[in-house]
N, CA, C and O atoms as a GROMACS GRO file, in nm:
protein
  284
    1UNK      N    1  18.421   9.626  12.479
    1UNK     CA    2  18.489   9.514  12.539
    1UNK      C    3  18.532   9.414  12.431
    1UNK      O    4  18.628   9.342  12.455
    2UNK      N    5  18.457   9.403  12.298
    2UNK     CA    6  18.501   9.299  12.184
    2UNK      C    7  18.622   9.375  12.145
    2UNK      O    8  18.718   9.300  12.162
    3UNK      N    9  18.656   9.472  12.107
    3UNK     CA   10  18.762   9.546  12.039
    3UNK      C   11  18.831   9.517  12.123
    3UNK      O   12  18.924   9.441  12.098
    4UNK      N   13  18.813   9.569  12.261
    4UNK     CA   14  18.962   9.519  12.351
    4UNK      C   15  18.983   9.427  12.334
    4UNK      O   16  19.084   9.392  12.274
    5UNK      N   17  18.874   9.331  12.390
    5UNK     CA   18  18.950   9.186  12.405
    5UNK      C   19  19.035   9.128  12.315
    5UNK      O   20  19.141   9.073  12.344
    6UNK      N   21  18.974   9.146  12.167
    6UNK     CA   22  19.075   9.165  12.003
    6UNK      C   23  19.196   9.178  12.023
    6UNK      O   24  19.286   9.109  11.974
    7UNK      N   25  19.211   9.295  12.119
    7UNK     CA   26  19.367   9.347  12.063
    7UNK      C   27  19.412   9.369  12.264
    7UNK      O   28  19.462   9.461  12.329
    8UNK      N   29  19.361   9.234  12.296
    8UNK     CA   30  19.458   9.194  12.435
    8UNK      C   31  19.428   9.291  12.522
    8UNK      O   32  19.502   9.265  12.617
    9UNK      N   33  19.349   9.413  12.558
    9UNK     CA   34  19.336   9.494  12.673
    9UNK      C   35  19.208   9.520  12.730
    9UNK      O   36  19.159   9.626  12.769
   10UNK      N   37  19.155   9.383  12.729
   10UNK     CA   38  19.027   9.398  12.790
   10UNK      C   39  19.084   9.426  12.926
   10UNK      O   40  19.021   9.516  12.982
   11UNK      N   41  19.190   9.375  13.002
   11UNK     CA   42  19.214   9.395  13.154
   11UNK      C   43  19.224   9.516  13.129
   11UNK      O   44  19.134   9.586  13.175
   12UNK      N   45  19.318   9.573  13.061
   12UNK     CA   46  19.369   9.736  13.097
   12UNK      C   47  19.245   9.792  13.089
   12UNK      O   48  19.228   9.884  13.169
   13UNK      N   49  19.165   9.770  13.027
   13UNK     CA   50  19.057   9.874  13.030
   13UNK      C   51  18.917   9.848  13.096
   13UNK      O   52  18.813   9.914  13.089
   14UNK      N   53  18.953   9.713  13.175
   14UNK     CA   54  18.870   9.728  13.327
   14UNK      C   55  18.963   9.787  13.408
   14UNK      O   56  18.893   9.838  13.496
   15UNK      N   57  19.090   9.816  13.436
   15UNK     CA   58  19.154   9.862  13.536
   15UNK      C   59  19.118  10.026  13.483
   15UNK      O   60  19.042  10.096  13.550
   16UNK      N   61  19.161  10.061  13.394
   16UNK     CA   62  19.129  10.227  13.365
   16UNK      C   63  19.021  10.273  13.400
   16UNK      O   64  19.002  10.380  13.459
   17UNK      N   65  18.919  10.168  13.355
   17UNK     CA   66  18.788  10.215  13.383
   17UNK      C   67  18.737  10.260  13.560
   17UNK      O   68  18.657  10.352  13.572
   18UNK      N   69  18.772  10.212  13.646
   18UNK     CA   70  18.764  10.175  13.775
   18UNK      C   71  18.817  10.322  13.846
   18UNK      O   72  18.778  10.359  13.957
   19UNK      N   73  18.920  10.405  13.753
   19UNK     CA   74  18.927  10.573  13.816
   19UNK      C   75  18.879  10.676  13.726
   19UNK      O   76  18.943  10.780  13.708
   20UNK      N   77  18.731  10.642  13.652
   20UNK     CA   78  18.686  10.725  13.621
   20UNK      C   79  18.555  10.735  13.627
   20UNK      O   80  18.533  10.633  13.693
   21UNK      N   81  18.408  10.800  13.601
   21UNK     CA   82  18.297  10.766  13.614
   21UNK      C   83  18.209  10.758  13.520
   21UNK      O   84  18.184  10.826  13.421
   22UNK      N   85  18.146  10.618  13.591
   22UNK     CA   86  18.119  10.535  13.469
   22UNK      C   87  17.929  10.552  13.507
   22UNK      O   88  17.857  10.517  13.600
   23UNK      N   89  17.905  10.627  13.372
   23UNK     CA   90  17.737  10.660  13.403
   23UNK      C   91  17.633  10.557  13.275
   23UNK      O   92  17.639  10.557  13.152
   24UNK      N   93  17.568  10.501  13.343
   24UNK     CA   94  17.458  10.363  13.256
   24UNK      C   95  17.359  10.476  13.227
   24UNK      O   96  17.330  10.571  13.299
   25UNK      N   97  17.307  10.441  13.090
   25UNK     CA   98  17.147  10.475  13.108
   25UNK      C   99  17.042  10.370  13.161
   25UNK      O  100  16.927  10.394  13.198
   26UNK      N  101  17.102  10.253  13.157
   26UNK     CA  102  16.944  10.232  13.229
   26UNK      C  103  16.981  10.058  13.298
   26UNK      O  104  17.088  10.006  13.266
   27UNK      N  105  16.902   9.994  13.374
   27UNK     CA  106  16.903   9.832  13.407
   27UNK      C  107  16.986   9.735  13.311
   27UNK      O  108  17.097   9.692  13.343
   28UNK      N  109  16.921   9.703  13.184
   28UNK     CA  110  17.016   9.622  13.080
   28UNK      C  111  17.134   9.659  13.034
   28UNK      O  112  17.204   9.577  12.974
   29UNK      N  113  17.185   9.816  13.058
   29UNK     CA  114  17.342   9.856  13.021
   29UNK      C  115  17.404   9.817  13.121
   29UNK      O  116  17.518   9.773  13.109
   30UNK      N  117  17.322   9.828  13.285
   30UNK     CA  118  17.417   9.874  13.355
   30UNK      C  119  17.457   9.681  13.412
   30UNK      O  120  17.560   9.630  13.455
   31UNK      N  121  17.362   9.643  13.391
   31UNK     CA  122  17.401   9.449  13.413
   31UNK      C  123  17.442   9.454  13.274
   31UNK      O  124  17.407   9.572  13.280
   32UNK      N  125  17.474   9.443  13.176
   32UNK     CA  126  17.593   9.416  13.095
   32UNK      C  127  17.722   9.464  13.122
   32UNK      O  128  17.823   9.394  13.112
   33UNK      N  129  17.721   9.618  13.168
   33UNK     CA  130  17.837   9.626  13.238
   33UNK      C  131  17.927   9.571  13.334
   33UNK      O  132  18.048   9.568  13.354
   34UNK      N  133  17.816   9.525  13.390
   34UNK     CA  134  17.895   9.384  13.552
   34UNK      C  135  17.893   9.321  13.525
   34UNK      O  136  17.965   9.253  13.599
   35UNK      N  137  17.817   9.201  13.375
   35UNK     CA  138  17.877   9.086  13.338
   35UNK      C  139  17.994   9.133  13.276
   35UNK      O  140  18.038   9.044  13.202
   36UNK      N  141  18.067   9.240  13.273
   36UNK     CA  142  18.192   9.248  13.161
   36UNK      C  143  18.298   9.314  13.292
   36UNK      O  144  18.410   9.357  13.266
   37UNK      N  145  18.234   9.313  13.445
   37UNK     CA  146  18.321   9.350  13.514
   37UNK      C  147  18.376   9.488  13.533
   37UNK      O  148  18.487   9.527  13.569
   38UNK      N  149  18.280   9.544  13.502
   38UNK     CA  150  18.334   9.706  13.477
   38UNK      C  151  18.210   9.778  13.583
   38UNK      O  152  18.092   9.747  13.604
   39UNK      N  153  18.274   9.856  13.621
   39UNK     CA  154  18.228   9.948  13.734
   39UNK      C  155  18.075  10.014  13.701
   39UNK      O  156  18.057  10.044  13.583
   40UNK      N  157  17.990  10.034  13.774
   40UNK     CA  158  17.896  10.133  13.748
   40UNK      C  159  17.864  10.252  13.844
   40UNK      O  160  17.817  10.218  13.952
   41UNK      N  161  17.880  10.363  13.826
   41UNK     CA  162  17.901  10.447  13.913
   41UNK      C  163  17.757  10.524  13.948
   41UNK      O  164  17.726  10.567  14.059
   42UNK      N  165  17.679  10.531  13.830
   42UNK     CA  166  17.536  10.578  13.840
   42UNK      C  167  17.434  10.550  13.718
   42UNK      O  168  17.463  10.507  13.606
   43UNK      N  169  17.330  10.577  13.758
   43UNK     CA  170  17.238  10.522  13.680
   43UNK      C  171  17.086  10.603  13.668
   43UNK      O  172  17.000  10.583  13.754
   44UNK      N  173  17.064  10.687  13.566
   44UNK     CA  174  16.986  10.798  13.613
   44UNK      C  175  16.854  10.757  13.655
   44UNK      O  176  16.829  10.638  13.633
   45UNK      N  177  16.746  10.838  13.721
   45UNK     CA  178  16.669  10.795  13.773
   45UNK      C  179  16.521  10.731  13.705
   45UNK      O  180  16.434  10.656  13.751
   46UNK      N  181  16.535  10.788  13.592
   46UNK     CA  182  16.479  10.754  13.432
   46UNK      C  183  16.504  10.697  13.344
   46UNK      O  184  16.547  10.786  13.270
   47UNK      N  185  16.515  10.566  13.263
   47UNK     CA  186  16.629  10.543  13.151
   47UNK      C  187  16.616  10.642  13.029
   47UNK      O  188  16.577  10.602  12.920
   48UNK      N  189  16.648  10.759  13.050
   48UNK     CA  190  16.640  10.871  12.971
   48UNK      C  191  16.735  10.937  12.921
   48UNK      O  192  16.791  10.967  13.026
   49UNK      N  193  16.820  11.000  12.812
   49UNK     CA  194  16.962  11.050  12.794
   49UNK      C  195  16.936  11.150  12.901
   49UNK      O  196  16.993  11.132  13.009
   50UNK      N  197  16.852  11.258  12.887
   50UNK     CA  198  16.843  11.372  12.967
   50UNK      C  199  16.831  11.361  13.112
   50UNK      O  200  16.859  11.446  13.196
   51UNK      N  201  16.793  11.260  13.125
   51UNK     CA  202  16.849  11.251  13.302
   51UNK      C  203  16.963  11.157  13.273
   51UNK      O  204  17.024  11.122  13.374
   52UNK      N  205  16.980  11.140  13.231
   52UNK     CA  206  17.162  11.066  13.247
   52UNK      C  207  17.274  11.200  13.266
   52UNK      O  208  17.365  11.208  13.349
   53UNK      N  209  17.234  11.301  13.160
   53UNK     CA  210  17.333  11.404  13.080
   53UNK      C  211  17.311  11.497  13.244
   53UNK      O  212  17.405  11.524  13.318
   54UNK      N  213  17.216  11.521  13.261
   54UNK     CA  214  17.157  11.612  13.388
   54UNK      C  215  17.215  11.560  13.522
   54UNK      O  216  17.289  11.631  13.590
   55UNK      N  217  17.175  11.415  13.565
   55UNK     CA  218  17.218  11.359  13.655
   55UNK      C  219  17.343  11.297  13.694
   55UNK      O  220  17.379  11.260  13.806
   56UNK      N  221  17.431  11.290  13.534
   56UNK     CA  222  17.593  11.287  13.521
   56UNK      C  223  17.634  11.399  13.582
   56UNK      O  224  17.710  11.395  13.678
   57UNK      N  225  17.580  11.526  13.523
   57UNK     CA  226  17.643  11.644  13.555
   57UNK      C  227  17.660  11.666  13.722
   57UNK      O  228  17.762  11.713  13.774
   58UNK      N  229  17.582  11.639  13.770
   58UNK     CA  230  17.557  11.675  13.920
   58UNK      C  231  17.597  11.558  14.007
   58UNK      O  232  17.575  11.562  14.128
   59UNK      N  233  17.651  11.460  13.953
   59UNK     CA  234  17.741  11.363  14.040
   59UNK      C  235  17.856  11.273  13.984
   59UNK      O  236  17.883  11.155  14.007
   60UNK      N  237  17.907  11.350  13.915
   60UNK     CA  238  18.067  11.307  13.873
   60UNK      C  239  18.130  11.346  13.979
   60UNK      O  240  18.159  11.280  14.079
   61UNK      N  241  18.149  11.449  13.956
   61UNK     CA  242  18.251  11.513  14.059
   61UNK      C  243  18.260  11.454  14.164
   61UNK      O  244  18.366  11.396  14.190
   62UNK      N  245  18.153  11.453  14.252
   62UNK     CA  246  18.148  11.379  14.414
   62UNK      C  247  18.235  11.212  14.424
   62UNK      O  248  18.316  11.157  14.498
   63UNK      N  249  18.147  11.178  14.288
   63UNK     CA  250  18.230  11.030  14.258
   63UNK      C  251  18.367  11.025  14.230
   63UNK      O  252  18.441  10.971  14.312
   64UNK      N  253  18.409  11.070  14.132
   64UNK     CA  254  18.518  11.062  14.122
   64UNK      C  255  18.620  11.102  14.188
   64UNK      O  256  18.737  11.063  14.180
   65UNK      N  257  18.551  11.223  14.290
   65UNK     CA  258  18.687  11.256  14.424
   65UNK      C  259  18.693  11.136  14.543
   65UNK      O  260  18.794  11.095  14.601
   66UNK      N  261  18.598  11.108  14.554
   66UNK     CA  262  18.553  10.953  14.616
   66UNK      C  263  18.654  10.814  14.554
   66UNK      O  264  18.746  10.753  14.607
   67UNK      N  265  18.598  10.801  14.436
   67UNK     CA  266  18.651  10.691  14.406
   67UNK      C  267  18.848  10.747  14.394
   67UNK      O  268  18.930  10.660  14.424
   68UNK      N  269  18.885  10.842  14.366
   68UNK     CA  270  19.045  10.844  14.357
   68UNK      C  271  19.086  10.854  14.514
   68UNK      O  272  19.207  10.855  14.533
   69UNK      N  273  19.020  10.859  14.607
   69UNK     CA  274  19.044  10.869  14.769
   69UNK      C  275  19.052  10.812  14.819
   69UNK      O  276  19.100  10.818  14.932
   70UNK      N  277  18.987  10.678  14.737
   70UNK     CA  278  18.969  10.537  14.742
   70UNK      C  279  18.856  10.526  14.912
   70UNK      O  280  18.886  10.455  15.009
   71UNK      N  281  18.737  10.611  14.904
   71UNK     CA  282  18.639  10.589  14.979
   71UNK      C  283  18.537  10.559  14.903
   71UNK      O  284  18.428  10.533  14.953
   0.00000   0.00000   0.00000
């Protein structure tokens, strides 16, 4: 979000961000993410890479046909 904001596209890249899925590892990423206004789509059930990488895998898809369906 500093680099964008730098070079003027912090909006564009909360709007981009918003049709794709956006996976936190853990509580403090995923509230920095909403103080910067950006979507959080999941958050694994562990703050662990391997349940992020595991638990990304098995719910992108659902999300992101969701979120472009706009349900």
């Amino acid at each position: 979000m500093l680099v964008a904001g730098e070079m003027k596209l912090a909006d564009d890249l909360r709007s981009a961000l918003t049709a794709v899925f956006v996976a936190s590892i853990g509580p403090v990423t995923s509230d920095e993410l909403r103080q910067n206004g950006l979507p959080v789509d999941m958050e694994p059930s562990h703050p662990k890479m391997g349940f992020l990488v595991s638990e990304a895998a098995s719910k992108a898809a659902a999300s992101l046909q969701a979120k472009r369906s706009g349900s």
